[in-house]
mmCIF file of the C-alpha atoms, coordinates in Angstrom:
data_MODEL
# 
_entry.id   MODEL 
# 
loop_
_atom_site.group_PDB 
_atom_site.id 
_atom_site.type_symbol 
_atom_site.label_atom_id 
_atom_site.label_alt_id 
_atom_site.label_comp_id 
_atom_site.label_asym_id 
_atom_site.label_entity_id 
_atom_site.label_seq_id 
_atom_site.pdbx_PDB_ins_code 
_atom_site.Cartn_x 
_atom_site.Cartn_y 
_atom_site.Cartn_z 
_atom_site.occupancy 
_atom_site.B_iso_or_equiv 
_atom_site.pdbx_formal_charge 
_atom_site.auth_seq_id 
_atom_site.auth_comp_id 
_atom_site.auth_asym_id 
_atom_site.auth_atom_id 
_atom_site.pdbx_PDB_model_num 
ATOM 1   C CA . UNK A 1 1   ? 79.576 162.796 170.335 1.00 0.00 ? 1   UNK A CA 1 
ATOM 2   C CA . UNK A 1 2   ? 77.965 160.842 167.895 1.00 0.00 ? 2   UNK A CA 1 
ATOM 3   C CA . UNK A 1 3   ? 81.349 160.539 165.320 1.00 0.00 ? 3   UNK A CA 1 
ATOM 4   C CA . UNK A 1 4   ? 82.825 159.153 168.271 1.00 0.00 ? 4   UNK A CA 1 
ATOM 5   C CA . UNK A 1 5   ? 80.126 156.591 169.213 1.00 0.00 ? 5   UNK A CA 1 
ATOM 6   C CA . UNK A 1 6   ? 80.106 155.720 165.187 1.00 0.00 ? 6   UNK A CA 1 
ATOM 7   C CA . UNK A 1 7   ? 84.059 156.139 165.315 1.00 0.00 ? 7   UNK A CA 1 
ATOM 8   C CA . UNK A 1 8   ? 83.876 153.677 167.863 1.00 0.00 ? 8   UNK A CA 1 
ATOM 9   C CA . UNK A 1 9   ? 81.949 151.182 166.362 1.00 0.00 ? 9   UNK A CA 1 
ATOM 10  C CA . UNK A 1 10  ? 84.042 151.298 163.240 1.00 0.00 ? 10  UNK A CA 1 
ATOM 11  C CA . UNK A 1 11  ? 86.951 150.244 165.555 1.00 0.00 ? 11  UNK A CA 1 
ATOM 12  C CA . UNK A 1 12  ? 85.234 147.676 167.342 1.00 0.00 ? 12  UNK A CA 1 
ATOM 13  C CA . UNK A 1 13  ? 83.940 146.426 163.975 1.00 0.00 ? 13  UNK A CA 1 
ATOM 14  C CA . UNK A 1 14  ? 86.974 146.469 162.285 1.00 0.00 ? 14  UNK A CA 1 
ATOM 15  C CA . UNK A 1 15  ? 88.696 144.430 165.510 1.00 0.00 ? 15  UNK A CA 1 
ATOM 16  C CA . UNK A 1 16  ? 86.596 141.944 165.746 1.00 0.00 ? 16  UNK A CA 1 
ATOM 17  C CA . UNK A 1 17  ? 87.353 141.188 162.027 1.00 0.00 ? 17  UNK A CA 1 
ATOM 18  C CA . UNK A 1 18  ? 90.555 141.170 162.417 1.00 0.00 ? 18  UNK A CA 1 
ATOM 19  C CA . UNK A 1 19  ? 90.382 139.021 165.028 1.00 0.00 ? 19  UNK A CA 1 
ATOM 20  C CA . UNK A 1 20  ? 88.441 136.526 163.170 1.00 0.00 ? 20  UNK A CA 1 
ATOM 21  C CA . UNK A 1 21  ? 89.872 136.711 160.150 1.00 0.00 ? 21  UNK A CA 1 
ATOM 22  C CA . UNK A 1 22  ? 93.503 135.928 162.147 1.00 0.00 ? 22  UNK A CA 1 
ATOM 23  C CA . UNK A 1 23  ? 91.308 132.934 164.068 1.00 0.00 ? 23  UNK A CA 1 
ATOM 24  C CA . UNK A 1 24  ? 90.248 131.316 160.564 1.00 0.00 ? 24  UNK A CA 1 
ATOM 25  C CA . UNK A 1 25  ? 93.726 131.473 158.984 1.00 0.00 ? 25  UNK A CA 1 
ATOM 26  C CA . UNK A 1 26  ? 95.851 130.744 161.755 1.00 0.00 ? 26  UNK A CA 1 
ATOM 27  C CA . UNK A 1 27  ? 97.343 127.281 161.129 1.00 0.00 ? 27  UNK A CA 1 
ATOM 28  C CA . UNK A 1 28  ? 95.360 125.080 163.292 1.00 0.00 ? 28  UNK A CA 1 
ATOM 29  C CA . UNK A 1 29  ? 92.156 125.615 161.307 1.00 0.00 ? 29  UNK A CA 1 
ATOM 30  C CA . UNK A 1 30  ? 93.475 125.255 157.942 1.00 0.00 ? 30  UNK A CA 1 
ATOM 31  C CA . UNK A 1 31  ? 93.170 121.955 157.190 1.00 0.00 ? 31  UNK A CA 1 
ATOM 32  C CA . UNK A 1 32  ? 93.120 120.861 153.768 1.00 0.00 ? 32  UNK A CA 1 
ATOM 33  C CA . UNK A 1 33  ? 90.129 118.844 151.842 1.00 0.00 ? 33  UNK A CA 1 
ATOM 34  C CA . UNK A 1 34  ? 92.030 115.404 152.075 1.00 0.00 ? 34  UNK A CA 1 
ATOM 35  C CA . UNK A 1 35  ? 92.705 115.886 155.739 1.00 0.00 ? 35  UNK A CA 1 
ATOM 36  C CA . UNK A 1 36  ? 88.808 116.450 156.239 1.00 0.00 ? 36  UNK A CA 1 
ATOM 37  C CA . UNK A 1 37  ? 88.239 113.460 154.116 1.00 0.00 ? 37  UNK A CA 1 
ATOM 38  C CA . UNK A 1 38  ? 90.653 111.316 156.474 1.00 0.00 ? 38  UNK A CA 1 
ATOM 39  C CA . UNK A 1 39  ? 89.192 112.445 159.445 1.00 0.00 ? 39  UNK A CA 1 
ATOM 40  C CA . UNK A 1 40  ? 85.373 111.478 157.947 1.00 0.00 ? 40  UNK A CA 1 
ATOM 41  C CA . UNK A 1 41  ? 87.004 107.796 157.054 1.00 0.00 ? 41  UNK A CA 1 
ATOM 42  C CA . UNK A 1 42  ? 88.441 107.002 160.434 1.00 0.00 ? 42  UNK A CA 1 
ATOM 43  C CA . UNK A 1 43  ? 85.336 107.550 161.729 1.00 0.00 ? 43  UNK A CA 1 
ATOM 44  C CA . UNK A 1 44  ? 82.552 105.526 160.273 1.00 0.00 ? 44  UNK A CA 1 
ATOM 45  C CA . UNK A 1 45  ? 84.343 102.147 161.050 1.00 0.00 ? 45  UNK A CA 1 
ATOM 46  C CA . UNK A 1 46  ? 81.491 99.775  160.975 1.00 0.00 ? 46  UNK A CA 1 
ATOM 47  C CA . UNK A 1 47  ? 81.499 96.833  163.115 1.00 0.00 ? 47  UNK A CA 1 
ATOM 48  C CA . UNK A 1 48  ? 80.183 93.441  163.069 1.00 0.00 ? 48  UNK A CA 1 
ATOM 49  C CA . UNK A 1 49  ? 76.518 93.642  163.370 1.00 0.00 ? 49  UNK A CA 1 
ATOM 50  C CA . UNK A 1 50  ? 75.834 97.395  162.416 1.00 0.00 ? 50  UNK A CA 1 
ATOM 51  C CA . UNK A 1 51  ? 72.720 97.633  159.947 1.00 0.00 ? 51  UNK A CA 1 
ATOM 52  C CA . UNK A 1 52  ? 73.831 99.176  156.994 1.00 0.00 ? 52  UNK A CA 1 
ATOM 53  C CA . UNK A 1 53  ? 70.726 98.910  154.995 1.00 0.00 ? 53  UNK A CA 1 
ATOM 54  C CA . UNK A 1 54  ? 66.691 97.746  155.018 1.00 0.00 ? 54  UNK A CA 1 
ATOM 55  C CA . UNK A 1 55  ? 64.396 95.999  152.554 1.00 0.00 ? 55  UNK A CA 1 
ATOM 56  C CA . UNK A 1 56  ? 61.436 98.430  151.757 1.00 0.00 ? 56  UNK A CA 1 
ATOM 57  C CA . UNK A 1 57  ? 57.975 98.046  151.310 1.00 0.00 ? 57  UNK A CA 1 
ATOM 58  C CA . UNK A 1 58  ? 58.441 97.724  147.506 1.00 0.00 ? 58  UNK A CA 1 
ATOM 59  C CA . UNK A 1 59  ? 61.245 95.365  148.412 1.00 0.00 ? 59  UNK A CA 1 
ATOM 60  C CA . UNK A 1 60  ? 63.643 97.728  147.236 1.00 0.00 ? 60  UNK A CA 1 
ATOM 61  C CA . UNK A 1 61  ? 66.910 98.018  149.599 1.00 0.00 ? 61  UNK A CA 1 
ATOM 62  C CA . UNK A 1 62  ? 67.538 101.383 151.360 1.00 0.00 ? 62  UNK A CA 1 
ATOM 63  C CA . UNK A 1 63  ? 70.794 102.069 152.988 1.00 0.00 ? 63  UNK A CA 1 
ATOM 64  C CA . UNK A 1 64  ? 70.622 103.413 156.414 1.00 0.00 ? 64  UNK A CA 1 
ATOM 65  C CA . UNK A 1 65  ? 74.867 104.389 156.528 1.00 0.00 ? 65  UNK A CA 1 
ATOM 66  C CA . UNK A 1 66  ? 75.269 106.900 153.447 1.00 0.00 ? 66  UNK A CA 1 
ATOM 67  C CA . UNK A 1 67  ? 76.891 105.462 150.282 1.00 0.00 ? 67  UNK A CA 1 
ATOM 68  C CA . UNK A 1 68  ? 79.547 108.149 150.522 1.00 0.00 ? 68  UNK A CA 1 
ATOM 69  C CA . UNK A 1 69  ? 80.421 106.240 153.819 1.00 0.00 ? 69  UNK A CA 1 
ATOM 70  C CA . UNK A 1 70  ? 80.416 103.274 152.389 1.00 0.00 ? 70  UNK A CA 1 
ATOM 71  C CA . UNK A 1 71  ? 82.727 104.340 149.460 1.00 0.00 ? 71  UNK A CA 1 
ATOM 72  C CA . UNK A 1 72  ? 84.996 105.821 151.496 1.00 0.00 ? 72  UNK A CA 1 
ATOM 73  C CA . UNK A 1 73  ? 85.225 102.195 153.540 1.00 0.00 ? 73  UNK A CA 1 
ATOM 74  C CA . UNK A 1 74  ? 86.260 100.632 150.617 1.00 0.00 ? 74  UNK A CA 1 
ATOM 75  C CA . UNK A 1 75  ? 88.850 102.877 149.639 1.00 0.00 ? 75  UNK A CA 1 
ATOM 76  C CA . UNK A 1 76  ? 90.453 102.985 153.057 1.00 0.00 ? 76  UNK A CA 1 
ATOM 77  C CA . UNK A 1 77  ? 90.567 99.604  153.012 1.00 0.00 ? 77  UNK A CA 1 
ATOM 78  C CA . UNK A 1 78  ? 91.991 99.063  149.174 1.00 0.00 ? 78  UNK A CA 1 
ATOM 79  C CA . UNK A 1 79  ? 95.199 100.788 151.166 1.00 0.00 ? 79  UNK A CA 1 
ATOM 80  C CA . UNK A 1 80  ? 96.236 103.984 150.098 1.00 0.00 ? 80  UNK A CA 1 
ATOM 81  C CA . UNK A 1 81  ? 93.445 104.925 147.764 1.00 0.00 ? 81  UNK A CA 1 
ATOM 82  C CA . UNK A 1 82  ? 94.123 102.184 145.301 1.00 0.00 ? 82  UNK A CA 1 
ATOM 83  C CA . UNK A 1 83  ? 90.960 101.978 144.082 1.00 0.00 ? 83  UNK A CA 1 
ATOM 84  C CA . UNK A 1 84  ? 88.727 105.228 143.538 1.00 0.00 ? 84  UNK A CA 1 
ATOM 85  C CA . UNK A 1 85  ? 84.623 103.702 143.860 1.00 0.00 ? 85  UNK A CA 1 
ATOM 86  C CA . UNK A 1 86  ? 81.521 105.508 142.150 1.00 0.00 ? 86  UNK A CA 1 
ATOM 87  C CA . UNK A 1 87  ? 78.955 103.149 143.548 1.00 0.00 ? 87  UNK A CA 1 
ATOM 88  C CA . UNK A 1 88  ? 78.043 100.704 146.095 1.00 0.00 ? 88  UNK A CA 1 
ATOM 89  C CA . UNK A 1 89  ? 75.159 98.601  145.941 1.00 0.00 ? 89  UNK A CA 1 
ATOM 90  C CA . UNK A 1 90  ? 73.415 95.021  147.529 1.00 0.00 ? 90  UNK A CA 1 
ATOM 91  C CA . UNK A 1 91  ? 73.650 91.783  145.147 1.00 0.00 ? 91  UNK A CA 1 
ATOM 92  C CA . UNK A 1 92  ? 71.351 89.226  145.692 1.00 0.00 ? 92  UNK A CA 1 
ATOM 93  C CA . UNK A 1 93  ? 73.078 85.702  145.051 1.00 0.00 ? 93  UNK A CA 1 
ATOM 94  C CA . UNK A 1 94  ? 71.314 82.446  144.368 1.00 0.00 ? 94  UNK A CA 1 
ATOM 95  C CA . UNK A 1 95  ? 74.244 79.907  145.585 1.00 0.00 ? 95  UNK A CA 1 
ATOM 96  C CA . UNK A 1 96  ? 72.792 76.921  143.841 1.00 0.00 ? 96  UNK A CA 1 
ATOM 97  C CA . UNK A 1 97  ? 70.078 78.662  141.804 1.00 0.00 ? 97  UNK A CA 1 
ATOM 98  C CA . UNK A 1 98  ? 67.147 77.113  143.076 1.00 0.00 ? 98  UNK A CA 1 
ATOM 99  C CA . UNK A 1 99  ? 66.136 79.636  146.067 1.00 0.00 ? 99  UNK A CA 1 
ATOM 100 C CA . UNK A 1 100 ? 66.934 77.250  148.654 1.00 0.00 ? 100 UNK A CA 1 
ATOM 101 C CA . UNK A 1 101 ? 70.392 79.476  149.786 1.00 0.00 ? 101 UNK A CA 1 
ATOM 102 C CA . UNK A 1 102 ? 70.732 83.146  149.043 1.00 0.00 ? 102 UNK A CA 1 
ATOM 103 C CA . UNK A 1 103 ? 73.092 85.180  150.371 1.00 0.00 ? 103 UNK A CA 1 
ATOM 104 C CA . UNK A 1 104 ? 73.958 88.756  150.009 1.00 0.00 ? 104 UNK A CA 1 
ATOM 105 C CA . UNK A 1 105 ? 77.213 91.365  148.800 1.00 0.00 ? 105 UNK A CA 1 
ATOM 106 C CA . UNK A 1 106 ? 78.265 94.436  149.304 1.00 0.00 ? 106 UNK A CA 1 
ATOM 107 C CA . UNK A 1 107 ? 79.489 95.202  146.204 1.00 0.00 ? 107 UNK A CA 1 
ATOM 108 C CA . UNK A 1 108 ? 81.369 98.734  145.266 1.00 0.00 ? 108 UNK A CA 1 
ATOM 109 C CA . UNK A 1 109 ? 82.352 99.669  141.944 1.00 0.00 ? 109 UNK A CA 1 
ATOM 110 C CA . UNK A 1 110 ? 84.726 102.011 140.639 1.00 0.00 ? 110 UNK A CA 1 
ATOM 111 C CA . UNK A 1 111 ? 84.473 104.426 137.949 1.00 0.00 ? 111 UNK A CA 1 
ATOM 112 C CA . UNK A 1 112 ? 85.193 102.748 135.079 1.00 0.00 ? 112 UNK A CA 1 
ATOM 113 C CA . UNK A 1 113 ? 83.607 99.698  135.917 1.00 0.00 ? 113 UNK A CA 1 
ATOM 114 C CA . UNK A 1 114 ? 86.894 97.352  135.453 1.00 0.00 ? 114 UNK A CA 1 
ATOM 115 C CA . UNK A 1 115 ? 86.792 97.233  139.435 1.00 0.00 ? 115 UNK A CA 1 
ATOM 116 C CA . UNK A 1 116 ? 84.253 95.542  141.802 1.00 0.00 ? 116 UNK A CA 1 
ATOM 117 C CA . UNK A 1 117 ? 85.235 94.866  145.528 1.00 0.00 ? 117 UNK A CA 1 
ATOM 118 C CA . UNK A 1 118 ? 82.849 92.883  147.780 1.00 0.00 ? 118 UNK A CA 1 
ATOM 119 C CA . UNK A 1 119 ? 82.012 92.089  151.379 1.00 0.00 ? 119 UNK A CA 1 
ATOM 120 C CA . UNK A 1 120 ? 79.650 89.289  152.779 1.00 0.00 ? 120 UNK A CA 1 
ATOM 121 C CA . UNK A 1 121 ? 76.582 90.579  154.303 1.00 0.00 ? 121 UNK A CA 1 
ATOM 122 C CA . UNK A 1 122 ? 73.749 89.335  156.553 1.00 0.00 ? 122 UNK A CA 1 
ATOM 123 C CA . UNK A 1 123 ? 70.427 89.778  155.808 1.00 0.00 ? 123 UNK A CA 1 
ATOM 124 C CA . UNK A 1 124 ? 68.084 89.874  159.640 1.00 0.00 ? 124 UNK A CA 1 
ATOM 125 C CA . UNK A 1 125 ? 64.608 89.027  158.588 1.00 0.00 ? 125 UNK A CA 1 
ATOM 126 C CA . UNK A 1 126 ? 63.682 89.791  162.070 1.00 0.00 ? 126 UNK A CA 1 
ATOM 127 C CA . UNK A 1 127 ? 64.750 93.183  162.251 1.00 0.00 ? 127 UNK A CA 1 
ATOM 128 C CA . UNK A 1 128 ? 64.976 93.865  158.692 1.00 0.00 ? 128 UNK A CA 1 
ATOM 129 C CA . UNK A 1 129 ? 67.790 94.388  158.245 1.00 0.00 ? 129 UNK A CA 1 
ATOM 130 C CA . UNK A 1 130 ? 71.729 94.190  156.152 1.00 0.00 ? 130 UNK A CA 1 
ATOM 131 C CA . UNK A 1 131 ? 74.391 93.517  158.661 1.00 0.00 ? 131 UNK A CA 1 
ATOM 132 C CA . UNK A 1 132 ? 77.947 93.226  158.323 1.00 0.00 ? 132 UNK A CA 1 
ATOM 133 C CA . UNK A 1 133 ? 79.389 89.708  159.163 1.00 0.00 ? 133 UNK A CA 1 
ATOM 134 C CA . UNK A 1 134 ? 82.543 91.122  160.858 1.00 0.00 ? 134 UNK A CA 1 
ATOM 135 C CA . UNK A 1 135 ? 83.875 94.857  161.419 1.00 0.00 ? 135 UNK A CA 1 
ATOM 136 C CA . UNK A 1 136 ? 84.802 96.249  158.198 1.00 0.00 ? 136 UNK A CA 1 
ATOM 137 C CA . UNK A 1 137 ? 88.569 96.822  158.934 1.00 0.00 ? 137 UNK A CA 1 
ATOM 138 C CA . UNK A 1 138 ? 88.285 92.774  159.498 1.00 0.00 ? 138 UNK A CA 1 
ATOM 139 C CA . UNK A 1 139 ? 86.045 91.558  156.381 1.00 0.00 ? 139 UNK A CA 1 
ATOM 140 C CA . UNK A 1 140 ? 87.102 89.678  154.183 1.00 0.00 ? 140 UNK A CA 1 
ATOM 141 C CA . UNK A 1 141 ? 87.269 92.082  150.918 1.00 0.00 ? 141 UNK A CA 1 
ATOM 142 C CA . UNK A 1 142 ? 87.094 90.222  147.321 1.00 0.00 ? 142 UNK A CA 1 
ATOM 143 C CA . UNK A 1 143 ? 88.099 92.480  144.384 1.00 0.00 ? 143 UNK A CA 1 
ATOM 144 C CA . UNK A 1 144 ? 87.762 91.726  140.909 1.00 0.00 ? 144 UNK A CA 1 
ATOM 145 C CA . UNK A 1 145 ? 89.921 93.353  138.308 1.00 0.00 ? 145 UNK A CA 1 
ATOM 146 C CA . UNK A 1 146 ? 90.028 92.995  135.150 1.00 0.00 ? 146 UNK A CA 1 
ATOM 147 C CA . UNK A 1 147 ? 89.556 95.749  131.571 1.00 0.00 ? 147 UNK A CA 1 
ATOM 148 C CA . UNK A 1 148 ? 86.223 94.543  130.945 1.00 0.00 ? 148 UNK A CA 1 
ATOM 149 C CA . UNK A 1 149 ? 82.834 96.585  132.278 1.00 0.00 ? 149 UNK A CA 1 
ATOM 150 C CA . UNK A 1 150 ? 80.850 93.508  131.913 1.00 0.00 ? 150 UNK A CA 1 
ATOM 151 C CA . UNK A 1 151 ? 81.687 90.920  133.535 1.00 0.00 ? 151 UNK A CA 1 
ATOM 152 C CA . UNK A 1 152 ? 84.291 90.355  136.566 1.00 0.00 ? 152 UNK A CA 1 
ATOM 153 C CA . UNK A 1 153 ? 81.499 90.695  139.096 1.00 0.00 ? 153 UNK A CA 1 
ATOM 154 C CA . UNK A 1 154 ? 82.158 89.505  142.733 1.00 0.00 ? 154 UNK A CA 1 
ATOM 155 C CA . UNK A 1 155 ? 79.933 86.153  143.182 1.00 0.00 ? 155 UNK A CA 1 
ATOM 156 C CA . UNK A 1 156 ? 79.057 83.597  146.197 1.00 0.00 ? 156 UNK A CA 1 
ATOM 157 C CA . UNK A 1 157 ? 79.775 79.897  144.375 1.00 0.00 ? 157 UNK A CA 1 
ATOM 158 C CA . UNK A 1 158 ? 80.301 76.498  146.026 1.00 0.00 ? 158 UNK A CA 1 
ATOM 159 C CA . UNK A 1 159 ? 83.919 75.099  145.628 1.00 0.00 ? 159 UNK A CA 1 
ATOM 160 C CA . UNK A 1 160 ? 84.231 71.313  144.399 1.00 0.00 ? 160 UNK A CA 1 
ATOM 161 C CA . UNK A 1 161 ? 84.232 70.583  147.884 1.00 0.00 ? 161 UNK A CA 1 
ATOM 162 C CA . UNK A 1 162 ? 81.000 72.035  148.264 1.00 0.00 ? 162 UNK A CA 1 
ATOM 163 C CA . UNK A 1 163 ? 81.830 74.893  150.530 1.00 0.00 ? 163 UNK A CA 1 
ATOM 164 C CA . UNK A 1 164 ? 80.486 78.411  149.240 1.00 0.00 ? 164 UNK A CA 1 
ATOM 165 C CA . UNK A 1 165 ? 83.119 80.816  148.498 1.00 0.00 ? 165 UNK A CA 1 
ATOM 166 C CA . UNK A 1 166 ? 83.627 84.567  147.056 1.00 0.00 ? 166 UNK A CA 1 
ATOM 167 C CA . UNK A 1 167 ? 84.821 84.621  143.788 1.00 0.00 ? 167 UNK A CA 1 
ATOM 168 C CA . UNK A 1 168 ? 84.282 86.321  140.493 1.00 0.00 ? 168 UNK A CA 1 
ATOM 169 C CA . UNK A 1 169 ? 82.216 85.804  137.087 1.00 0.00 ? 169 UNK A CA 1 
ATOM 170 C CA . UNK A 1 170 ? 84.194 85.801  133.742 1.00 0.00 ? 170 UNK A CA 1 
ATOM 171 C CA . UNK A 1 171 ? 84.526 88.726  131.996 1.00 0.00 ? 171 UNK A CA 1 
ATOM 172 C CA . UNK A 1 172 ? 81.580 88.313  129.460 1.00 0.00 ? 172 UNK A CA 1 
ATOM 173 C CA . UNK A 1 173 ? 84.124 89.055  126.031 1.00 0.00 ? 173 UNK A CA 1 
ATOM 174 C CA . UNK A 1 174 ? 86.746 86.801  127.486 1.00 0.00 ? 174 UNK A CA 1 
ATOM 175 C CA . UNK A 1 175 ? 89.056 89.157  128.951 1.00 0.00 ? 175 UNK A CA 1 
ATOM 176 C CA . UNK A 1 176 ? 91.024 88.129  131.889 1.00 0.00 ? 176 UNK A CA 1 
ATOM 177 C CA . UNK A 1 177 ? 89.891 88.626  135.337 1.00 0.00 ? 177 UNK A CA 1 
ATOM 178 C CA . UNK A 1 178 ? 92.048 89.086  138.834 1.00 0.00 ? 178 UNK A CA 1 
ATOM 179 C CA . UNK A 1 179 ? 90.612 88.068  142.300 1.00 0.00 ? 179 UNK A CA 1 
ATOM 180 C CA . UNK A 1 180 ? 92.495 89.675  145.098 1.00 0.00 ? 180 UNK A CA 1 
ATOM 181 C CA . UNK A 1 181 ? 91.721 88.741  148.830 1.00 0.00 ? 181 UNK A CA 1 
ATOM 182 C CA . UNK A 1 182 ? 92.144 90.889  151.469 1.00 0.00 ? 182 UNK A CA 1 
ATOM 183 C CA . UNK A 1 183 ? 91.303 91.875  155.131 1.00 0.00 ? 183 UNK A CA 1 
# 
């Protein structure tokens, strides 16, 4: 009696593996890394409005939407990976270097430095928080290319006719620099 009770237990053991091991390969559950990863970008989409970061008590800023998230905006919307980003971070800009009009980037950067790609951002001093202007899949991106690390960064500038505008700093050993716009 008891070989069959533990003969029995074998089977049922030995089933249920089966059965799960047939469950976890079948083709509907395999799906590969860069499927996951396409499935995780299609669903952050950030709108106009959502707070993507807050100023700290040490006035540092802390980003409420993971910078993984963030990244992986930026690459969907460079268009089929283009551009492979390492970083994202808030830049403070002075407009006209006196304090009297600052305004704020999102600014990722890639690897190698030689690519920075920016987004306008709001800055709520009533709630505290970074906003995004517009939905991401609708922001106007600005992204600076160029061979040099230094230099090429995505600024806020006013145009002769005095209308701010995204552009980018020369490359600081006098290499060229690209600006690309895009929605």
């Amino acid at each position: 009696m008891k070989n069959l009770k533990n003969s029995l237990i074998a089977c049922v053991i030995t089933i249920t593996s089966i059965t799960m091991f047939t469950v976890s390969c079948s083709k509907d559950e395999n799906v590969t890394e860069k499927e996951s990863v396409v499935f995780q970008q299609k669903s952050l989409a950030l709108q106009k409005g959502d707070k993507i970061a807050e100023i700290d008590v040490n006035g540092d800023y802390v980003f409420t939407v993971s910078k993984e998230d963030l990244i992986t905006e930026f690459e969907n919307a460079s268009g089929d990976n283009e551009y492979k980003y390492s970083d994202v971070e808030i830049v403070k800009i002075d407009v006209d270097g006196d304090g009297s009009d600052i305004e704020y980037l999102l600014v990722a950067t890639s690897f190698d430095m030689t690519v920075k790609t920016a987004v306008q951002i709001t800055y709520s001093i009533a709630s505290n928080s970074f906003q995004l202007n517009n939905s991401f899949s609708l922001a106007k991106k600005i992204t600076c290319t160029s061979t040099c690390q230094f230099g090429c960064t995505p600024t806020i500038l006013r145009n002769p006719a005095g209308q701010k505008e995204v552009t980018c700093i020369a490359c600081s050993n006098g290499h060229s620099c690209t600006k690309s716009v895009s929605l």
